[in-house]
C-alpha positions, -999 to 999 in steps of 0.1 A, spaced: -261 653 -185 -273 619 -167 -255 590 -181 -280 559 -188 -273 525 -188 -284 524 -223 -260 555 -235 -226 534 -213 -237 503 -234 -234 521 -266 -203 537 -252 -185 503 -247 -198 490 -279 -183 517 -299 -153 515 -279 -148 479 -282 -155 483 -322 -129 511 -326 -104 496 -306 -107 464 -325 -103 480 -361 -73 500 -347 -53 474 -335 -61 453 -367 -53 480 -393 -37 508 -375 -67 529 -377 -104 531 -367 -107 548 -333 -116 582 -339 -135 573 -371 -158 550 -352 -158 564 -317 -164 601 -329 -190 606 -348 -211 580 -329 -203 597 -294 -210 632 -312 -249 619 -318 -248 602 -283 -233 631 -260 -238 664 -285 -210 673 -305 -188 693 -282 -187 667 -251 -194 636 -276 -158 647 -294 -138 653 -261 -145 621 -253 -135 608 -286 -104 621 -283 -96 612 -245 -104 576 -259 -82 576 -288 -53 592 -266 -56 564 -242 -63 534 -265 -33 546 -292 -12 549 -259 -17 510 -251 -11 501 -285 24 526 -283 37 504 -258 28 471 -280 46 482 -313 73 502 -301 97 486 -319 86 491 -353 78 530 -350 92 554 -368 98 581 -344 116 607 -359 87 609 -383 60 603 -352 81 635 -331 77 658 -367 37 652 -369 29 657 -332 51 690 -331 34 703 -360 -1 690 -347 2 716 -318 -9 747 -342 -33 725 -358 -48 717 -320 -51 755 -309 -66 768 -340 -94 735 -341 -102 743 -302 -105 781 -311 -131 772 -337 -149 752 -318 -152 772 -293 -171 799 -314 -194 777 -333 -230 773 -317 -244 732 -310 -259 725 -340 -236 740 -361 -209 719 -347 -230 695 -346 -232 697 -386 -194 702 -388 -188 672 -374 -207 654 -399 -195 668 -427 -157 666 -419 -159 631 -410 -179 619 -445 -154 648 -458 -125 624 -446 -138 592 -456 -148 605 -492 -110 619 -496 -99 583 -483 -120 566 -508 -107 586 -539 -71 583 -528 -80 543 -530 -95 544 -565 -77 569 -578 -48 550 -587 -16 562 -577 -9 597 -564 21 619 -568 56 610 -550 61 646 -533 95 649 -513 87 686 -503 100 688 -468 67 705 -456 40 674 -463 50 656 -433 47 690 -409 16 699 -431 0 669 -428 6 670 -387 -11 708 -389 -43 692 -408 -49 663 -388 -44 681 -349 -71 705 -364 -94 677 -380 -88 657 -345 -93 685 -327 -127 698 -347 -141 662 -352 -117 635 -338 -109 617 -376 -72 626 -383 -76 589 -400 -78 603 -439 -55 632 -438 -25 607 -427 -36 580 -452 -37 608 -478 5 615 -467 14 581 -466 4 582 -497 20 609 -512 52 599 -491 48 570 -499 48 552 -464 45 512 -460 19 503 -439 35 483 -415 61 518 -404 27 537 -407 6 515 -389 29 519 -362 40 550 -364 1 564 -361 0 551 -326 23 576 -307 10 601 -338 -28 596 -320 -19 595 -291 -3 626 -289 -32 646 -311 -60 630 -288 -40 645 -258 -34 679 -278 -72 682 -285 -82 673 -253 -58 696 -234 -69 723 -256 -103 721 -258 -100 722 -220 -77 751 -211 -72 772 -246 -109 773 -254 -132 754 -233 -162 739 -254 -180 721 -229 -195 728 -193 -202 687 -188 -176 672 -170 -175 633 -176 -182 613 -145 -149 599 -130 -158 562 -136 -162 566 -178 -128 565 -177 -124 531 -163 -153 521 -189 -131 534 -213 -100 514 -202 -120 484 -204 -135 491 -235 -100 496 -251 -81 466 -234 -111 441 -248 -111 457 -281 -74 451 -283 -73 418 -272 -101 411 -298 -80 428 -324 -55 410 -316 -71 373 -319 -85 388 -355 -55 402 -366 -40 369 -387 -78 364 -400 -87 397 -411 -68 416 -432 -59 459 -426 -78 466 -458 -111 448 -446 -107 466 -411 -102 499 -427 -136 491 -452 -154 482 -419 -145 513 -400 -154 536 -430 -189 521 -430 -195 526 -393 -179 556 -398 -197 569 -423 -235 559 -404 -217 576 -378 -212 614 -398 -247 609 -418 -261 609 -387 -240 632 -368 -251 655 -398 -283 647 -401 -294 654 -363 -276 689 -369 -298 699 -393 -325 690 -371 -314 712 -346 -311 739 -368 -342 733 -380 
């Protein structure tokens, strides 16, 4: 695959945009990026990238909101994400282009459809079973790992937990970050998907792309509010799956 100055401009842009959202709202990386890069690169290679992305861009964000993360919590997600990782990468690995291609879609307007009836359902359930925090770790690595949107299935714990968002805001940074390495590294070695092998200089575009989206977020982050950031990146996101879907079912056809 031949990289055109066309496809790196979209690249940046979707970076930029993800990163933004993310640092305003604590999430927006993967739902963006994903979905978008899964139309522009093919699902398999599109996704990787996704997730390289979000590892590095939730890394920088890591080091700027330390202080206020939770870790104990952050350490139980990413140990139970590991599972969640292997089994995503294993299916994956067996499902033709088109079909995961059509996955993709439909987990990520899957997500987004469970994130909007958590918002207007009212107010879920206080559950204190000790296995929702490891459970919802399991879920997301997978969902990360099969489509790069672990977004919903934390907002659906924080929920049930019931997590302020400043601690989860935080706290999904390190969480990310360690499920975009988890799906990269197995995707790579436990069941490779892809035979492209990203040109060394994407991932200075991608470093770039993630510092200017945080330093955008940043200036926006006392003029837009988390919830409006969140509504934006379920929009994008959501053009994102339709058509992530849609061009599946094309290739099928």
């Amino acid at each position: 695959m031949t990289l055109t100055a066309s496809m790196i401009a979209f690249i940046v842009v979707a970076i930029v945009v993800g990163a933004t959202l993310q640092r305003v709202s604590g999430l927006g990386m993967g739902l963006v990026v994903a979905p978008l890069l899964a139309v522009l690169l093919g699902a398999a290679p599109g996704v990787l990238v996704a997730n390289a992305t979000t590892t590095v861009s939730a890394f920088m964000l890591t080091v700027a909101v330390r202080r206020a993360v939770e870790w104990r919590r952050a350490l139980l997600i990413g140990v139970a994400a590991v599972p969640g990782a292997v089994l995503g990468a294993l299916l994956v690995g067996t499902l033709p282009g088109p079909a995961l291609q059509i996955t993709v879609g439909a987990v990520v307007l899957l997500g987004l459809g469970t994130g909007w009836l958590v918002d207007h359902l009212g107010r879920l359930p206080h559950v204190r079973r000790w296995w929702v925090t490891p459970g919802a770790g399991l879920v997301g690595g997978a969902l990360n790992t099969i489509a790069g949107v672990a977004g919903p299935a934390m907002i659906v714990h924080a929920r049930l937990v019931r997590w302020g968002q400043a601690g989860f805001a935080a706290t999904m940074q390190p969480v990310f970050m360690v499920m975009g390495g988890l799906s990269v590294l197995a995707k790579t070695f436990v069941a490779p998907v892809t035979a492209w092998v990203p040109p060394w200089w994407l991932a200075l575009v991608v470093v770039g792309g993630v510092l200017v989206g945080i330093a955008l977020g940043g200036a926006l982050a006392d003029r837009v509010s988390a919830a409006a950031a969140r509504r934006t990146a379920t929009v994008v996101a959501a053009l994102g799956g339709a058509a992530a879907l849609g061009r599946g079912l094309l290739l099928l056809g």
